[in-house]
mmCIF file of the N, C-alpha and C atoms, coordinates in Angstrom:
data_MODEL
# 
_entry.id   MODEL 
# 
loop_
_atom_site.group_PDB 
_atom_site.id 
_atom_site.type_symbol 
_atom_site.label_atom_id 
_atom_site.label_alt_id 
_atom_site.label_comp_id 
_atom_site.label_asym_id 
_atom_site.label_entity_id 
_atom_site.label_seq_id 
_atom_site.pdbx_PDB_ins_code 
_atom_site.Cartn_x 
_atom_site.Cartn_y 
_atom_site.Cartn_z 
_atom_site.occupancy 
_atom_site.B_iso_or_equiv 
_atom_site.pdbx_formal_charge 
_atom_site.auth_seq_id 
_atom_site.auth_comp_id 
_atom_site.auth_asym_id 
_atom_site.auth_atom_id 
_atom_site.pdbx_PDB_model_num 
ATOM 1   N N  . UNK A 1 1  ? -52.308 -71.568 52.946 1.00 0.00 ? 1  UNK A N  1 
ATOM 2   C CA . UNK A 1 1  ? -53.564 -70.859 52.769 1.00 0.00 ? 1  UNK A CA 1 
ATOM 3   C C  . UNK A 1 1  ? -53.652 -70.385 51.313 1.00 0.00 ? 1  UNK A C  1 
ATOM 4   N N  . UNK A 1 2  ? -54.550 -70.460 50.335 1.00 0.00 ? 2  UNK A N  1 
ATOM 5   C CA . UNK A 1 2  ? -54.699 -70.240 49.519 1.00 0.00 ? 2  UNK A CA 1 
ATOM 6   C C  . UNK A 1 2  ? -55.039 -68.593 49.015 1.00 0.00 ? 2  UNK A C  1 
ATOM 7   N N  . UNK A 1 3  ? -53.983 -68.254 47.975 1.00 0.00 ? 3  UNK A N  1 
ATOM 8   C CA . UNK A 1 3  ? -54.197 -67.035 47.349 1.00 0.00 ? 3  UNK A CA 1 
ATOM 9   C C  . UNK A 1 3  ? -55.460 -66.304 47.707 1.00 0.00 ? 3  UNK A C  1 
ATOM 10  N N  . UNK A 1 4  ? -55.736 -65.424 48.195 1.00 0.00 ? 4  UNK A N  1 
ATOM 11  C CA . UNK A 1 4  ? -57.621 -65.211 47.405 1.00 0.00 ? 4  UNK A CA 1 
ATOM 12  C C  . UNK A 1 4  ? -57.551 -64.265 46.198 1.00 0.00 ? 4  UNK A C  1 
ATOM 13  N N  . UNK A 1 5  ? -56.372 -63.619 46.012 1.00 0.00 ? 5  UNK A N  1 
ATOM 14  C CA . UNK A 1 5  ? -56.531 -63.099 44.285 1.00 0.00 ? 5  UNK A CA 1 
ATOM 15  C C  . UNK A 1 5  ? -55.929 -63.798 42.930 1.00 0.00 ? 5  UNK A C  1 
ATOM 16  N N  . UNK A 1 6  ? -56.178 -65.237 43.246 1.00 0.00 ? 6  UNK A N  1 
ATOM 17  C CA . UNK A 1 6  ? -55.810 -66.280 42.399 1.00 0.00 ? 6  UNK A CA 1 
ATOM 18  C C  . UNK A 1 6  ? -54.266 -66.640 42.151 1.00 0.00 ? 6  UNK A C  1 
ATOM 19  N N  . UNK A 1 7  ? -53.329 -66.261 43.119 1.00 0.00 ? 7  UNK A N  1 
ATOM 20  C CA . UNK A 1 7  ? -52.010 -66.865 42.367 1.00 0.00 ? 7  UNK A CA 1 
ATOM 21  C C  . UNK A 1 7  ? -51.211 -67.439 42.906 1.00 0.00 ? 7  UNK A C  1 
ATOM 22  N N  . UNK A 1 8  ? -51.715 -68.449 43.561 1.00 0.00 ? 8  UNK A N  1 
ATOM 23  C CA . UNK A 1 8  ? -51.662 -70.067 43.403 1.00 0.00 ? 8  UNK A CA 1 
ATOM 24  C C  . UNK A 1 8  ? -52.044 -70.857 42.138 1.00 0.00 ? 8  UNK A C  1 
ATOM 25  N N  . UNK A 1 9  ? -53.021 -70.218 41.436 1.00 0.00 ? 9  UNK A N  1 
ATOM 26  C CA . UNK A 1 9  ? -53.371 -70.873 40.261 1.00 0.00 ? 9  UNK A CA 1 
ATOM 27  C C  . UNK A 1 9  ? -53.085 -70.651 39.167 1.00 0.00 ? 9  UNK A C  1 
ATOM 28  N N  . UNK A 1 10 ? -52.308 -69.283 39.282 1.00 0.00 ? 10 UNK A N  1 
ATOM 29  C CA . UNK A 1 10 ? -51.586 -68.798 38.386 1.00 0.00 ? 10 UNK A CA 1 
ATOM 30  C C  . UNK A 1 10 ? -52.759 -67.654 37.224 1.00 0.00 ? 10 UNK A C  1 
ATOM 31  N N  . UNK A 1 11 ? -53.517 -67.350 38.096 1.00 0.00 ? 11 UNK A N  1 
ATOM 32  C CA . UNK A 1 11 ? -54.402 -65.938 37.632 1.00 0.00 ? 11 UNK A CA 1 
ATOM 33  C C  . UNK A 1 11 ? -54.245 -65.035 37.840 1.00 0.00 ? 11 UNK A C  1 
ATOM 34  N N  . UNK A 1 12 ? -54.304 -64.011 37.024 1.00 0.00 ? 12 UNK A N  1 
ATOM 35  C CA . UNK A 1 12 ? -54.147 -62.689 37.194 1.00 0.00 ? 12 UNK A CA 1 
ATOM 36  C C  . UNK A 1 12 ? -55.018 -61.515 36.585 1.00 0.00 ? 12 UNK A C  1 
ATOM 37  N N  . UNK A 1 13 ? -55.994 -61.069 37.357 1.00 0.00 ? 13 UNK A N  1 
ATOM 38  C CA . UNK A 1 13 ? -56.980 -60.214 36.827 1.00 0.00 ? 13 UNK A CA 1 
ATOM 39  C C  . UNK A 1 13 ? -56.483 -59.178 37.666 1.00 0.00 ? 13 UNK A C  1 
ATOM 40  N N  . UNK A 1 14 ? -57.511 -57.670 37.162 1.00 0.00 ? 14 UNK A N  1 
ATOM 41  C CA . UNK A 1 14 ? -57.469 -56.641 37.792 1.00 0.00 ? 14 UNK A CA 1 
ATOM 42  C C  . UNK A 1 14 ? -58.920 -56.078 38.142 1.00 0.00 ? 14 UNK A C  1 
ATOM 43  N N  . UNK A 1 15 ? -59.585 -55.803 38.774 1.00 0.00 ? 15 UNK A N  1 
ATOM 44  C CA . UNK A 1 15 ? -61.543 -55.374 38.822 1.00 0.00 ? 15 UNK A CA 1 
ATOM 45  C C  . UNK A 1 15 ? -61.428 -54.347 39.268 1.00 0.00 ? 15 UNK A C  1 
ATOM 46  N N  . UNK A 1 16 ? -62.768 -53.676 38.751 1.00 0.00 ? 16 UNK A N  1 
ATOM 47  C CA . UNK A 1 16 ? -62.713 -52.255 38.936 1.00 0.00 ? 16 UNK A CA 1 
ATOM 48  C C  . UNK A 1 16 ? -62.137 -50.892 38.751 1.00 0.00 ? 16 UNK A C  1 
ATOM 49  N N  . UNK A 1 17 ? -61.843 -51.080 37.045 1.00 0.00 ? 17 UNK A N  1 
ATOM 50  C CA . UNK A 1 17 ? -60.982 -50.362 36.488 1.00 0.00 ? 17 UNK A CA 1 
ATOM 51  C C  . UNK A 1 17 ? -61.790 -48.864 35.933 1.00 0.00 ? 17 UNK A C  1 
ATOM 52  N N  . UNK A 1 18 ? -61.676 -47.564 35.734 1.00 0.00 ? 18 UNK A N  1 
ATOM 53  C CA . UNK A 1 18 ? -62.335 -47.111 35.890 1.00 0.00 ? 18 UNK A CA 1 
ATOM 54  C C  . UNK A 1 18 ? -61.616 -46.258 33.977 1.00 0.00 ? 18 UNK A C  1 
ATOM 55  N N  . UNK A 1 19 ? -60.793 -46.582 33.468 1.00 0.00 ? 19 UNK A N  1 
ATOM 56  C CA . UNK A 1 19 ? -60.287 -45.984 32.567 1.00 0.00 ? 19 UNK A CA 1 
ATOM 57  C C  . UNK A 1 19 ? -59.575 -45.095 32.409 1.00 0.00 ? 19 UNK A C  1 
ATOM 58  N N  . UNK A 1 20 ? -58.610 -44.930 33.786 1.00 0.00 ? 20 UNK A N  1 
ATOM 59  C CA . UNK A 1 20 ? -57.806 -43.772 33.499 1.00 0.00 ? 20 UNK A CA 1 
ATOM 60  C C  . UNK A 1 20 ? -56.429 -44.396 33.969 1.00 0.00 ? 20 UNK A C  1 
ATOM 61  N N  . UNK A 1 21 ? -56.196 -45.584 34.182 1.00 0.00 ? 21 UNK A N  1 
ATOM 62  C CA . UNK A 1 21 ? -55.038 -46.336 34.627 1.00 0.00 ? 21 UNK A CA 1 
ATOM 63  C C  . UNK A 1 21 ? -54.482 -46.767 33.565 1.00 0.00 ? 21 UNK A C  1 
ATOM 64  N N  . UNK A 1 22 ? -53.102 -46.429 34.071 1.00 0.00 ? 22 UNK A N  1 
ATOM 65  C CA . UNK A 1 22 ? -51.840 -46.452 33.118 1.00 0.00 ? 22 UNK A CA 1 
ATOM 66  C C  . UNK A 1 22 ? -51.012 -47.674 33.459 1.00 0.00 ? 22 UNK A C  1 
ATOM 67  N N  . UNK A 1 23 ? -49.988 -48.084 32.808 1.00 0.00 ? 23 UNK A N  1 
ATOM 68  C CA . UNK A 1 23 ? -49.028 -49.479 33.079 1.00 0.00 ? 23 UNK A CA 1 
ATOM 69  C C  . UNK A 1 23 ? -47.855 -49.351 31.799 1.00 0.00 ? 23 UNK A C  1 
ATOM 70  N N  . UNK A 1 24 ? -46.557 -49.400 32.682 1.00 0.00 ? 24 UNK A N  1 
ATOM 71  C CA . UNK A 1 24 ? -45.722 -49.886 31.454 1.00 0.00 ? 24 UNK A CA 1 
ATOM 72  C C  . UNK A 1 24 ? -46.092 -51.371 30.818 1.00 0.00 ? 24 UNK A C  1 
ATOM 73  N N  . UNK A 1 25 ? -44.768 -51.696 30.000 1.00 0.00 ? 25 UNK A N  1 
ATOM 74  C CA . UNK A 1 25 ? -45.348 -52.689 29.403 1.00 0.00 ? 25 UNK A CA 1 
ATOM 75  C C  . UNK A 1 25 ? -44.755 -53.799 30.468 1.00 0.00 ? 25 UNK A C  1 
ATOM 76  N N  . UNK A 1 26 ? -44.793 -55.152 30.420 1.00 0.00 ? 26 UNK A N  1 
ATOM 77  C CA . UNK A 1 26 ? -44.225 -56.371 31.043 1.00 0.00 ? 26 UNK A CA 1 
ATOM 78  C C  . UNK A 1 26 ? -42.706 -56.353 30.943 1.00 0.00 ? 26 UNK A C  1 
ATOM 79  N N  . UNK A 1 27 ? -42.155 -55.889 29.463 1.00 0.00 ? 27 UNK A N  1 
ATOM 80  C CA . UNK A 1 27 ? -40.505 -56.163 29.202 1.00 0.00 ? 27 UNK A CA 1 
ATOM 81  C C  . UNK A 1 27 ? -39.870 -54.262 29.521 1.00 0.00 ? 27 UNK A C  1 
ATOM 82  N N  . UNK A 1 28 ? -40.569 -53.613 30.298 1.00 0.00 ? 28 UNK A N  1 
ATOM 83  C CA . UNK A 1 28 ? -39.843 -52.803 29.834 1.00 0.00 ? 28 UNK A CA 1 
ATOM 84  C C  . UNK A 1 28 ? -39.387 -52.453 31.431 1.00 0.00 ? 28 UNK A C  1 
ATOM 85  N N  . UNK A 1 29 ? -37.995 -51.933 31.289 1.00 0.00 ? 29 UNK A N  1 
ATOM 86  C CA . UNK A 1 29 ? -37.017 -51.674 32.601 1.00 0.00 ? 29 UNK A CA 1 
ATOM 87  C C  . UNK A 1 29 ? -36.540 -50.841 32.613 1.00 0.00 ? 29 UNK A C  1 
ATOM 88  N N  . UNK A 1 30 ? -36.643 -50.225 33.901 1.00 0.00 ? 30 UNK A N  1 
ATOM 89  C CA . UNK A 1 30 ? -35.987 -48.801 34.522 1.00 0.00 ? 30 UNK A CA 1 
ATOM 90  C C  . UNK A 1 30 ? -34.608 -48.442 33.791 1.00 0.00 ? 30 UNK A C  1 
ATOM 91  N N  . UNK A 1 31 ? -34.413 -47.070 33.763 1.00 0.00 ? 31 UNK A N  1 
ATOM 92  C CA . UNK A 1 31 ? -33.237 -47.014 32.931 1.00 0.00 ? 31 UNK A CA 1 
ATOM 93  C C  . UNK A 1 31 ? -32.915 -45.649 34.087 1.00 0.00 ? 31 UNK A C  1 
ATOM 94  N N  . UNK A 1 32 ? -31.394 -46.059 34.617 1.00 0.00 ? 32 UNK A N  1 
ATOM 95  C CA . UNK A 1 32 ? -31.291 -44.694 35.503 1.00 0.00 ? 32 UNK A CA 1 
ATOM 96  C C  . UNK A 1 32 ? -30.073 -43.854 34.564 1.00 0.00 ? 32 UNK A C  1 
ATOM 97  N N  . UNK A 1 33 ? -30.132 -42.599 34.190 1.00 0.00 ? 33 UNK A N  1 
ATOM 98  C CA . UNK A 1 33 ? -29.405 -41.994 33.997 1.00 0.00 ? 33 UNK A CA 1 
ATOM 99  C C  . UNK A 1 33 ? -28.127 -41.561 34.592 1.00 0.00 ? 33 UNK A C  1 
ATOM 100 N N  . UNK A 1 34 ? -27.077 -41.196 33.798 1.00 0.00 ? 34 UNK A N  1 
ATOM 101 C CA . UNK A 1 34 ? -25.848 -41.022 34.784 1.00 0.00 ? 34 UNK A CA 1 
ATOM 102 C C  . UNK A 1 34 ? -25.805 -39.790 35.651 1.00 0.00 ? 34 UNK A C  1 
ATOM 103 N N  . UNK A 1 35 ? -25.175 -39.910 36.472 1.00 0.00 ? 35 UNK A N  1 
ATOM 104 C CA . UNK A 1 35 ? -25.129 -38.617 37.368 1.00 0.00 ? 35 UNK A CA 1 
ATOM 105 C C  . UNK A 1 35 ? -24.346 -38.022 37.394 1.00 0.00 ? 35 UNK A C  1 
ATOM 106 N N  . UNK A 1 36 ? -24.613 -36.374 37.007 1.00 0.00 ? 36 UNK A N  1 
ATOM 107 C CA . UNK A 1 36 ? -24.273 -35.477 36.553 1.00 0.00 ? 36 UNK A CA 1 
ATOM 108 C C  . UNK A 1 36 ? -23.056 -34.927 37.949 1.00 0.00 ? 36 UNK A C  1 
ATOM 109 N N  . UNK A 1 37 ? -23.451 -35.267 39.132 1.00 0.00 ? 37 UNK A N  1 
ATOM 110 C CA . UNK A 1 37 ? -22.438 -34.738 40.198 1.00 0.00 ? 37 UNK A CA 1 
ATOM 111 C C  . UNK A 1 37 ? -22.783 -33.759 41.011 1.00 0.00 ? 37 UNK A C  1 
ATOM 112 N N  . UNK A 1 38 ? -23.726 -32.752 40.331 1.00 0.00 ? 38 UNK A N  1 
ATOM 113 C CA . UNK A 1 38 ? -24.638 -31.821 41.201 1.00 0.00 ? 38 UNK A CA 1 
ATOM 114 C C  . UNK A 1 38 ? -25.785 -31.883 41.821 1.00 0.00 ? 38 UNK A C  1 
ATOM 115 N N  . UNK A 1 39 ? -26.334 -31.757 42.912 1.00 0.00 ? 39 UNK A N  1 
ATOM 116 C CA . UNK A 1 39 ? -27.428 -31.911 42.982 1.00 0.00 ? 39 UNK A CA 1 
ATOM 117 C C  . UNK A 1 39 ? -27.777 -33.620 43.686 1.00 0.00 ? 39 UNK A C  1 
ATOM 118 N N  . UNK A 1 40 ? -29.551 -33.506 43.852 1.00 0.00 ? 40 UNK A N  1 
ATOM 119 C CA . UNK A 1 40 ? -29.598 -35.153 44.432 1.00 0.00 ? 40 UNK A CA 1 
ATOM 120 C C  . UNK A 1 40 ? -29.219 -36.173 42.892 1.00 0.00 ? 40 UNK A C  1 
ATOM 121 N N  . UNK A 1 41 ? -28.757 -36.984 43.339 1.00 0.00 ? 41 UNK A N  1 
ATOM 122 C CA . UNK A 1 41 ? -28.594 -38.471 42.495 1.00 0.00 ? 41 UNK A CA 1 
ATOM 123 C C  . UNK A 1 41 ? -29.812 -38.854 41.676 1.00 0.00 ? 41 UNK A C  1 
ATOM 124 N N  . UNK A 1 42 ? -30.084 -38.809 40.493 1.00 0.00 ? 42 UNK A N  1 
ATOM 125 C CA . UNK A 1 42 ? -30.899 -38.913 39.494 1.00 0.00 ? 42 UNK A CA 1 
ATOM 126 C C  . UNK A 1 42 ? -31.239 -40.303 39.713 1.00 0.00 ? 42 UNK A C  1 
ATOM 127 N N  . UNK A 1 43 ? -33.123 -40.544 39.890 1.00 0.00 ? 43 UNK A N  1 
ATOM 128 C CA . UNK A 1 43 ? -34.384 -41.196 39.677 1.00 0.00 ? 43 UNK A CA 1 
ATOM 129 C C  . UNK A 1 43 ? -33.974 -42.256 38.463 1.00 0.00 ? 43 UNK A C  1 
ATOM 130 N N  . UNK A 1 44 ? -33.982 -43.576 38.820 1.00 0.00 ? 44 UNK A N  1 
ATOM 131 C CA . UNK A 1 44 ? -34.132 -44.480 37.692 1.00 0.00 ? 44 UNK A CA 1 
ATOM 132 C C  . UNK A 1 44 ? -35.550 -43.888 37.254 1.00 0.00 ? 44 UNK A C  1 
ATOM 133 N N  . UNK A 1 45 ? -35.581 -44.232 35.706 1.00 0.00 ? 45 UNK A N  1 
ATOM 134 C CA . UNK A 1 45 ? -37.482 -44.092 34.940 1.00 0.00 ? 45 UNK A CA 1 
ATOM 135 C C  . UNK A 1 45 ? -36.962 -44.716 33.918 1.00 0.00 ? 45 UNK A C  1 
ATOM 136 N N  . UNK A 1 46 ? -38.382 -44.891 33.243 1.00 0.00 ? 46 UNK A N  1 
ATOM 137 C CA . UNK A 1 46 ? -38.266 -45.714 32.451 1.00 0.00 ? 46 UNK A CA 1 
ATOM 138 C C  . UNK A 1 46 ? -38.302 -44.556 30.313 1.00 0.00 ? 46 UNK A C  1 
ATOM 139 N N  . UNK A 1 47 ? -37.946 -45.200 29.958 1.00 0.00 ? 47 UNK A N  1 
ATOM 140 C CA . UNK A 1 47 ? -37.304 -44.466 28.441 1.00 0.00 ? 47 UNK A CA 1 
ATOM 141 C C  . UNK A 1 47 ? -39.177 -44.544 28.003 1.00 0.00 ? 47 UNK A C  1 
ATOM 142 N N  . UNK A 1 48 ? -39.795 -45.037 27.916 1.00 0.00 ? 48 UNK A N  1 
ATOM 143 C CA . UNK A 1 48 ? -41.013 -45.017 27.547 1.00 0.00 ? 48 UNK A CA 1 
ATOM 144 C C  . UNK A 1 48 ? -42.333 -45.000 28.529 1.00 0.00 ? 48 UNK A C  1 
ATOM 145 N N  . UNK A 1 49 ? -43.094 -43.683 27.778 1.00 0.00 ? 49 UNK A N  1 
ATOM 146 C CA . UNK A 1 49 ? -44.116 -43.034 28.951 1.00 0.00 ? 49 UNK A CA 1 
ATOM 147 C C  . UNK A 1 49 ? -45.177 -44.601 29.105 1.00 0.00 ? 49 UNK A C  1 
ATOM 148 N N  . UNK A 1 50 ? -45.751 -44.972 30.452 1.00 0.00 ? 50 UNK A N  1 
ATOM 149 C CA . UNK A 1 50 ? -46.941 -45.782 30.306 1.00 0.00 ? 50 UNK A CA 1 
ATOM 150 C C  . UNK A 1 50 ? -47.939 -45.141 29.342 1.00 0.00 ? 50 UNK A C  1 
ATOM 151 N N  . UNK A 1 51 ? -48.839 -46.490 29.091 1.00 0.00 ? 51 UNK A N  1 
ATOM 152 C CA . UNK A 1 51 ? -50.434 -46.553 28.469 1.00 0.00 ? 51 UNK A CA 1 
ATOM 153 C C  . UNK A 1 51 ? -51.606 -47.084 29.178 1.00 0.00 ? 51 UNK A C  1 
ATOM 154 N N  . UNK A 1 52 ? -52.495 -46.849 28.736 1.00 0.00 ? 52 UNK A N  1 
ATOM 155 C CA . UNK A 1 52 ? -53.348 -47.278 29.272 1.00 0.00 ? 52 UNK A CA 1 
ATOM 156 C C  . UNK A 1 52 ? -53.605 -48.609 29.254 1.00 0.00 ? 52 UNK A C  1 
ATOM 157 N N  . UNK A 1 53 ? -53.966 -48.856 30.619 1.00 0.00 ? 53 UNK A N  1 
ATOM 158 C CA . UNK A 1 53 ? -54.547 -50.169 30.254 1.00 0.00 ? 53 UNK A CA 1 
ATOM 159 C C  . UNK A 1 53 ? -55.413 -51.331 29.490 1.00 0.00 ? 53 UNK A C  1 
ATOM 160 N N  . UNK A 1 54 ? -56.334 -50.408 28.612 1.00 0.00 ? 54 UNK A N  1 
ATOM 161 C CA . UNK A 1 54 ? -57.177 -50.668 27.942 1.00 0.00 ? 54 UNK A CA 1 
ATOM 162 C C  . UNK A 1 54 ? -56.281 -51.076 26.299 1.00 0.00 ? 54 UNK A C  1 
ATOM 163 N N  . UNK A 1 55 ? -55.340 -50.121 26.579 1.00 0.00 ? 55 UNK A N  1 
ATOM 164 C CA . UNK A 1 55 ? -54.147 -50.402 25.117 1.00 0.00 ? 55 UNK A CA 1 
ATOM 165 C C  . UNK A 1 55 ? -53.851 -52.045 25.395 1.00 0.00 ? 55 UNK A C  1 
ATOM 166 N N  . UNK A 1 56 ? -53.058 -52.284 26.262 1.00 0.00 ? 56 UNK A N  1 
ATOM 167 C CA . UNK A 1 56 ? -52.443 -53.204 26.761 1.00 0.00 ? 56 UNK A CA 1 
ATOM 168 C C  . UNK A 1 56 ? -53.298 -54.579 26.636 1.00 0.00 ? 56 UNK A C  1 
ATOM 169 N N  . UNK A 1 57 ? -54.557 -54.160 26.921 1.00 0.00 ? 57 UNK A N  1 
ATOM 170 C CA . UNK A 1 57 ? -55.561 -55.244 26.755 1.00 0.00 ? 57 UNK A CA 1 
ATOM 171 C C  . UNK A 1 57 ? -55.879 -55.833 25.346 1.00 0.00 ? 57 UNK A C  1 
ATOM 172 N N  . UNK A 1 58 ? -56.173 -54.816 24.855 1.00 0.00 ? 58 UNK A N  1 
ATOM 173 C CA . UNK A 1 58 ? -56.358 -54.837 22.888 1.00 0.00 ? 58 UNK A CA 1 
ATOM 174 C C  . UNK A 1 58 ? -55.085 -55.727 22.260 1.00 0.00 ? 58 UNK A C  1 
ATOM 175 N N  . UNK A 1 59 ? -53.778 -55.522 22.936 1.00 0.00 ? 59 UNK A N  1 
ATOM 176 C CA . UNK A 1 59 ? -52.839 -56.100 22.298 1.00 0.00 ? 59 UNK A CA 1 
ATOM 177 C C  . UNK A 1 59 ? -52.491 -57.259 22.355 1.00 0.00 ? 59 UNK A C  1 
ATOM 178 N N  . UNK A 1 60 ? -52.940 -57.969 23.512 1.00 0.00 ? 60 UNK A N  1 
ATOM 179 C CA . UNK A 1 60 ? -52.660 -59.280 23.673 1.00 0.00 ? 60 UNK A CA 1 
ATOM 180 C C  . UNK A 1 60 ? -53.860 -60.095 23.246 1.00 0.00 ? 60 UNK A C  1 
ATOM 181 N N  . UNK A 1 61 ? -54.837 -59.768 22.773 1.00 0.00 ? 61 UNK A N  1 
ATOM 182 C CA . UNK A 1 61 ? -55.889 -60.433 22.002 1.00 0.00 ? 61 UNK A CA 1 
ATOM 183 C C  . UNK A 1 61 ? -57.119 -60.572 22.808 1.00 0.00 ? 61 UNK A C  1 
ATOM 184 N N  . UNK A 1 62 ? -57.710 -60.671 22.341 1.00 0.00 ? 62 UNK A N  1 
ATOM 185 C CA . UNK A 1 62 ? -59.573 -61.107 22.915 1.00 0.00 ? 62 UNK A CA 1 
ATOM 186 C C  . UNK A 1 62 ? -59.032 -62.477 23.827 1.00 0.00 ? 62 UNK A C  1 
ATOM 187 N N  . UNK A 1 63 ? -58.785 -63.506 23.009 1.00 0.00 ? 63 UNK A N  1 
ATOM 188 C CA . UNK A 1 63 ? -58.552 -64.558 23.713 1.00 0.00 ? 63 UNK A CA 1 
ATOM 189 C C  . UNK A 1 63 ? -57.416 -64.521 24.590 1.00 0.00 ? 63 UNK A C  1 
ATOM 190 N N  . UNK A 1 64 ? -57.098 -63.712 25.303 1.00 0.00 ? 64 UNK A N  1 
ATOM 191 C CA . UNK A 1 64 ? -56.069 -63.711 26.819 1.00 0.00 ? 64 UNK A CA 1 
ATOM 192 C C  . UNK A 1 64 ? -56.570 -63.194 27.982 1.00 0.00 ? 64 UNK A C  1 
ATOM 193 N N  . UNK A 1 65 ? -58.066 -62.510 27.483 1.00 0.00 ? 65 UNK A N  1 
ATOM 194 C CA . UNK A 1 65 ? -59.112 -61.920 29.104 1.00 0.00 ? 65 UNK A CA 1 
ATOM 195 C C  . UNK A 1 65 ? -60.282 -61.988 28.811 1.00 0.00 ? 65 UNK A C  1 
ATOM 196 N N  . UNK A 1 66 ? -60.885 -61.883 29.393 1.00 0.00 ? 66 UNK A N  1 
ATOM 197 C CA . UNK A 1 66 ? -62.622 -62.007 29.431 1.00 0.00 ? 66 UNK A CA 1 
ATOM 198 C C  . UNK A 1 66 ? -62.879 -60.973 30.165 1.00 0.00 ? 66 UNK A C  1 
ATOM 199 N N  . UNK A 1 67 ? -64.018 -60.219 30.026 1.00 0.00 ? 67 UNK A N  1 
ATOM 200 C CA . UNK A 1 67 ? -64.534 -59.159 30.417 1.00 0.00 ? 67 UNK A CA 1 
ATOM 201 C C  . UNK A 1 67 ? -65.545 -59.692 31.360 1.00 0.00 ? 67 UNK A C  1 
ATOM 202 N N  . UNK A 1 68 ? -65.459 -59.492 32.578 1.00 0.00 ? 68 UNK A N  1 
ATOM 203 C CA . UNK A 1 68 ? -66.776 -60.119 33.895 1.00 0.00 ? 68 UNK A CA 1 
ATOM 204 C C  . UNK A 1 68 ? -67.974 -58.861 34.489 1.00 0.00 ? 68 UNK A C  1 
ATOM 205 N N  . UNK A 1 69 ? -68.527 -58.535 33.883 1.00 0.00 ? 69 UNK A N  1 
ATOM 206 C CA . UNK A 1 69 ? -69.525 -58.046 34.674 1.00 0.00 ? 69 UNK A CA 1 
ATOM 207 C C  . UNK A 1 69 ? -70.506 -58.560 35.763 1.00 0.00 ? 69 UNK A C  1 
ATOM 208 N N  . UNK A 1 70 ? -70.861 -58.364 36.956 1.00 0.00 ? 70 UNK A N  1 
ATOM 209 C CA . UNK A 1 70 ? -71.945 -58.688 37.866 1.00 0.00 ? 70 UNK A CA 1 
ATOM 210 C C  . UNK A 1 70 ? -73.292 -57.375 38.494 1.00 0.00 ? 70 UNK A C  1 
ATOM 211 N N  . UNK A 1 71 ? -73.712 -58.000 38.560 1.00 0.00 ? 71 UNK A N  1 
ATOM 212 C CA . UNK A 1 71 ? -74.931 -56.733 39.344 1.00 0.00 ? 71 UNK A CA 1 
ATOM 213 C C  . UNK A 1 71 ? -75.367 -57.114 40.805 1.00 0.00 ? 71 UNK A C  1 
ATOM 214 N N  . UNK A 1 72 ? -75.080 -55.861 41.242 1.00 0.00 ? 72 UNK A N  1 
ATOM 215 C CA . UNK A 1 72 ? -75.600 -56.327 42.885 1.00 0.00 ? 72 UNK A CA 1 
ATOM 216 C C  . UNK A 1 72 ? -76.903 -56.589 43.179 1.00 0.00 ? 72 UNK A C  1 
ATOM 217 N N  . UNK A 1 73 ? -77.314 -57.796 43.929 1.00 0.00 ? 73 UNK A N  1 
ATOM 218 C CA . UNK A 1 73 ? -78.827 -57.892 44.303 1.00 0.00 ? 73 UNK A CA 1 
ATOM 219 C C  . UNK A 1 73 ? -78.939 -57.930 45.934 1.00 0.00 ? 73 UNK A C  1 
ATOM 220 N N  . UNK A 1 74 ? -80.361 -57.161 45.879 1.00 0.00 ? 74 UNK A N  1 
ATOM 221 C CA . UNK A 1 74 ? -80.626 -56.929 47.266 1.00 0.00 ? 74 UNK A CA 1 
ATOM 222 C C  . UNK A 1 74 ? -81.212 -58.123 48.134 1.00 0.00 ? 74 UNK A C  1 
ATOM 223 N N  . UNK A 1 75 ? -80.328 -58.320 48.998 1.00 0.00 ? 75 UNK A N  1 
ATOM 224 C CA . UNK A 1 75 ? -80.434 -59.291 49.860 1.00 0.00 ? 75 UNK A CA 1 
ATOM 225 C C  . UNK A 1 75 ? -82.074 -59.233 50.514 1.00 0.00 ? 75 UNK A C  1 
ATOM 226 N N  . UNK A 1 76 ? -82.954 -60.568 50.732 1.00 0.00 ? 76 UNK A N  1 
ATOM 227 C CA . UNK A 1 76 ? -84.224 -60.254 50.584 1.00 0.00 ? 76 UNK A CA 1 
ATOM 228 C C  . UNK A 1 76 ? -84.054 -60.521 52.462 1.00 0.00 ? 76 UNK A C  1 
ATOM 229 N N  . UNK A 1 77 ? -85.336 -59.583 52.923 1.00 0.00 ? 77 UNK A N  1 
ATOM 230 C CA . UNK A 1 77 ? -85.308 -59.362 54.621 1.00 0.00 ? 77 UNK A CA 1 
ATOM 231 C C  . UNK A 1 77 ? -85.548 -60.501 55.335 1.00 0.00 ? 77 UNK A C  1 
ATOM 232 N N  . UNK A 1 78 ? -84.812 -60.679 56.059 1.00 0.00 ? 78 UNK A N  1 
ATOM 233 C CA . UNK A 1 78 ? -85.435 -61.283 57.039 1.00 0.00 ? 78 UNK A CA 1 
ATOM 234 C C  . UNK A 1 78 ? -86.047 -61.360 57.558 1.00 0.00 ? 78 UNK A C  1 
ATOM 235 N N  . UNK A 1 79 ? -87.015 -61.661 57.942 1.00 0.00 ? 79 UNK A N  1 
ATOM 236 C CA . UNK A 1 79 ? -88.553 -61.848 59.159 1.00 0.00 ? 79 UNK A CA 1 
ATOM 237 C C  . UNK A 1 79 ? -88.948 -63.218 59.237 1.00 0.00 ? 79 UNK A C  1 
ATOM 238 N N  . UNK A 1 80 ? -90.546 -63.131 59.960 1.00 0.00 ? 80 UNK A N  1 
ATOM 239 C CA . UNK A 1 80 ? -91.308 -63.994 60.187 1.00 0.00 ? 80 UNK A CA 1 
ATOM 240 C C  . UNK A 1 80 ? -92.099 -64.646 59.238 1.00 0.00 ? 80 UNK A C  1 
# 
C-alpha cells in the first residue's frame, strides 16, 4: 500500500506550520551525561538548544523546498 505522506517516493514535507516549531538539526545526537549516583539517572539531551524551523529551511537553500499554498473552495450544492 502506498505511503500517503510520500515515502515510498522518498518525500518529505511538513504542512501546516504555524511558526513556532522547533527541530534539532539532522546530525545532531543525544548526549547523556554521566551519572552522578544520587538521585534518578540523568535524561540523555542534546548539547545544542533546537531552532526553528523556518532557520532550518533558509539553510538548505530555496532550491531544496517549495512553498505550497492552496485555498479552500466551496463545494457548489447539490439540487435539481
Amino acid at each position: 500500500m502506498p505511503d500517503a505522506r510520500g515515502g515510498e517516493r522518498g518525500l518529505s514535507y511538513v504542512l501546516a506550520l504555524t511558526g513556532k516549531e522547533v527541530a534539532h538539526a539532522e546530525k545532531a545526537e543525544p548526549h547523556r551525561p554521566l551519572y552522578g549516583g544520587l538521585g534518578p539517572p540523568t535524561l540523555s539531551r542534546y548539547r545544542t538548544p533546537p531552532r526553528a524551523i523556518s532557520v532550518h529551511a533558509a539553510e538548505t537553500g530555496p532550491e531544496q523546498f517549495t512553498e505550497v499554498t492552496w485555498r479552500a473552495e466551496r463545494r457548489a450544492r447539490l439540487g435539481n
